[in-house]
C-alpha positions as a LaTeX table, in Angstrom:
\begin{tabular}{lrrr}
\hline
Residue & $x$ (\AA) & $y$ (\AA) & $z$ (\AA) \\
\hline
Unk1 & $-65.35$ & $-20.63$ & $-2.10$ \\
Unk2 & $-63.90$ & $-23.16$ & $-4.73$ \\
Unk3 & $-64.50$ & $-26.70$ & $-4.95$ \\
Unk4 & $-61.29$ & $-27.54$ & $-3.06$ \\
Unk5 & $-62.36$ & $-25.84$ & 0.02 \\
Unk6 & $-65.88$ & $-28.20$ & 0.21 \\
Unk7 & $-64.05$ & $-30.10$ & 3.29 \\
Unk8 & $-61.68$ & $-28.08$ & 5.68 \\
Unk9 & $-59.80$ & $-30.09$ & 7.74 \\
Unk10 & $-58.01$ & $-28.92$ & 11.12 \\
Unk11 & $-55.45$ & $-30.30$ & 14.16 \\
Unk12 & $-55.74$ & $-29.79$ & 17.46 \\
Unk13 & $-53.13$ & $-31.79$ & 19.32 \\
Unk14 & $-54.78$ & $-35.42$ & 18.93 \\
Unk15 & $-58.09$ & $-34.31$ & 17.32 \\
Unk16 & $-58.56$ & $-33.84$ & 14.01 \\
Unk17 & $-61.69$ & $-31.50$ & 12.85 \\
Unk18 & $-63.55$ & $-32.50$ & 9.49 \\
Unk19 & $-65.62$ & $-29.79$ & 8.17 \\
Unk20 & $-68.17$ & $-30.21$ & 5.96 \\
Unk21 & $-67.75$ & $-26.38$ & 4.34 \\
Unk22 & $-70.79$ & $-25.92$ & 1.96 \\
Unk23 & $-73.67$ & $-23.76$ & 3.80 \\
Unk24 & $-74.59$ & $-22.37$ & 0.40 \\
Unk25 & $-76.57$ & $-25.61$ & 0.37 \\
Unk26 & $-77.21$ & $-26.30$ & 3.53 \\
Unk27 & $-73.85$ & $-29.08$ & 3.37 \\
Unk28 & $-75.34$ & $-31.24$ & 1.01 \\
Unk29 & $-72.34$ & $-33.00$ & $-0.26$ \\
Unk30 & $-72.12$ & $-34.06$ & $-3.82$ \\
Unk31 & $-69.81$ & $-36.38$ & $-5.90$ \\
Unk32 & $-66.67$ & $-34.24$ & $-5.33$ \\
Unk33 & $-67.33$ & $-33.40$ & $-1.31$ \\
Unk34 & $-67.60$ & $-36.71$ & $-0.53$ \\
Unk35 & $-64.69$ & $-37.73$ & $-2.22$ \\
Unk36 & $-62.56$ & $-35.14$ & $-0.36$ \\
Unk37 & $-64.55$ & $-36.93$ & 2.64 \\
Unk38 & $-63.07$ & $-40.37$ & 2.22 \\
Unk39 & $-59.87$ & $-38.51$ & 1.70 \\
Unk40 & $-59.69$ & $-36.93$ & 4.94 \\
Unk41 & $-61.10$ & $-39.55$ & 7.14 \\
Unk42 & $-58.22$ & $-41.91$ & 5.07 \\
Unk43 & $-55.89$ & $-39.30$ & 6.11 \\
Unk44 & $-56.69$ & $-39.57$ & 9.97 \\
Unk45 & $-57.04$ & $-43.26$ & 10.05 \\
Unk46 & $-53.46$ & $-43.41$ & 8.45 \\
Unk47 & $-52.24$ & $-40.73$ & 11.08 \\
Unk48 & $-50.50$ & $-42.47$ & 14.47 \\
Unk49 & $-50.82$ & $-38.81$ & 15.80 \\
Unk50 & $-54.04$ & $-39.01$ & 15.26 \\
Unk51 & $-56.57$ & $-40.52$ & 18.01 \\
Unk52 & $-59.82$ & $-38.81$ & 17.59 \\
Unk53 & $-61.84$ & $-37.69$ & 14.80 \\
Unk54 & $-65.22$ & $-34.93$ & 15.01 \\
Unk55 & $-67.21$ & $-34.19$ & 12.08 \\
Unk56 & $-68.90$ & $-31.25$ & 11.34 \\
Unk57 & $-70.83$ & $-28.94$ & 9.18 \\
Unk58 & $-69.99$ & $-25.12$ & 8.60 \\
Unk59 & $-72.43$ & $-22.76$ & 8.40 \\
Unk60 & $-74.13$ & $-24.12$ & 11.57 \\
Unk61 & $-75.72$ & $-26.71$ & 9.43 \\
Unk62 & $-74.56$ & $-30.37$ & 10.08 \\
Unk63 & $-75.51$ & $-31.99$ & 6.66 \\
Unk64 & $-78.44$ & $-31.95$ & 4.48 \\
Unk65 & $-77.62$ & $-35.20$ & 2.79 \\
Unk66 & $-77.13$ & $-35.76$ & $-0.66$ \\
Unk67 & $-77.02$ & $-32.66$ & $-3.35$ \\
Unk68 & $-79.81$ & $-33.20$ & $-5.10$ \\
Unk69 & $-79.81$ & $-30.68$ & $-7.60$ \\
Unk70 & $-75.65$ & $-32.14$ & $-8.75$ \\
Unk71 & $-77.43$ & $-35.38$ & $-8.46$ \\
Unk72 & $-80.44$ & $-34.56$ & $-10.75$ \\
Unk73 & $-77.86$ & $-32.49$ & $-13.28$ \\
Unk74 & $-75.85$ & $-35.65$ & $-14.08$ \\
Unk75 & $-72.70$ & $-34.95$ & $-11.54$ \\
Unk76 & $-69.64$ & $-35.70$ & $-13.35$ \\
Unk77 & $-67.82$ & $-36.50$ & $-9.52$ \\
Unk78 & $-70.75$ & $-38.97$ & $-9.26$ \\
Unk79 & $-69.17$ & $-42.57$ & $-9.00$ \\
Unk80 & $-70.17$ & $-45.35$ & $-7.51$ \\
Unk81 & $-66.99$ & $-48.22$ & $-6.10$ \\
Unk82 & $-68.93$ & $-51.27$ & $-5.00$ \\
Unk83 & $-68.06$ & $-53.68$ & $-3.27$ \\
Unk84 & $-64.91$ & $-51.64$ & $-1.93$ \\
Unk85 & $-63.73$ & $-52.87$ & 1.56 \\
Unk86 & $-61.74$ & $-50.51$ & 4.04 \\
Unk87 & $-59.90$ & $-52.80$ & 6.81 \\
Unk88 & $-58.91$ & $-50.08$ & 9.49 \\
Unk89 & $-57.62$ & $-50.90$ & 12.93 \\
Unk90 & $-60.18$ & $-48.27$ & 13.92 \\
Unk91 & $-63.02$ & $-48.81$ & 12.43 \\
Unk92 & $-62.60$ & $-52.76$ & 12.10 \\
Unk93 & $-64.21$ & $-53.94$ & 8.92 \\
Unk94 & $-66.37$ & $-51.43$ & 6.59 \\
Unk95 & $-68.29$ & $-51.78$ & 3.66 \\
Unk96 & $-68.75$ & $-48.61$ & 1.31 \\
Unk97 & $-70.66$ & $-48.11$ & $-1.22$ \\
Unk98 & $-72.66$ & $-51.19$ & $-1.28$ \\
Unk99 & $-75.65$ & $-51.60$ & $-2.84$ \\
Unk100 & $-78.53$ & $-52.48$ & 0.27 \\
Unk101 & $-80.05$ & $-55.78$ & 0.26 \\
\hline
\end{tabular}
């Protein structure tokens, strides 16, 4: 499996099907995988053909969380945007990657 594979993404008709595709570690999605993430749910957001979304893990593992062993060896995928605002007719108003108060 290379990087590029870390999120499969599939059509159905109306449905789209993100994948998260890295059972090696249980899903855990580093810098890179979530990138491709944002990508894809981007993609279906911007997608009139588009009307429902499921997210899922490969491997029959949803998603262990964050990689903590890219994490822990400096990821170079790692970045942080804050204060980055996604105004979606679908989702309404979302914040990402904003620190917690």
């Amino acid at each position: 499996m290379t990087e590029a594979d870390s999120v499969l993404v599939e059509r159905d008709g109306p449905v789209t099907i993100v994948s998260i595709n890295r059972p090696h570690c249980r899903n855990a999605v580093d810098g890179a995988t979530a990138r491709r993430l944002f990508d894809a749910f981007l993609a279906f957001d911007a997608d009139a053909e588009a009307s429902v979304a499921v997210f899922t893990g490969t491997g029959g593992y949803f998603c262990a969380g964050a990689d903590l062993k890219a994490v822990a060896s400096g990821d170079p995928n790692k970045k942080r945007e804050i204060g980055v605002i996604i105004r979606s007719p679908r989702w309404g108003r979302a914040a990402c990657g904003c620190p917690s108060p």
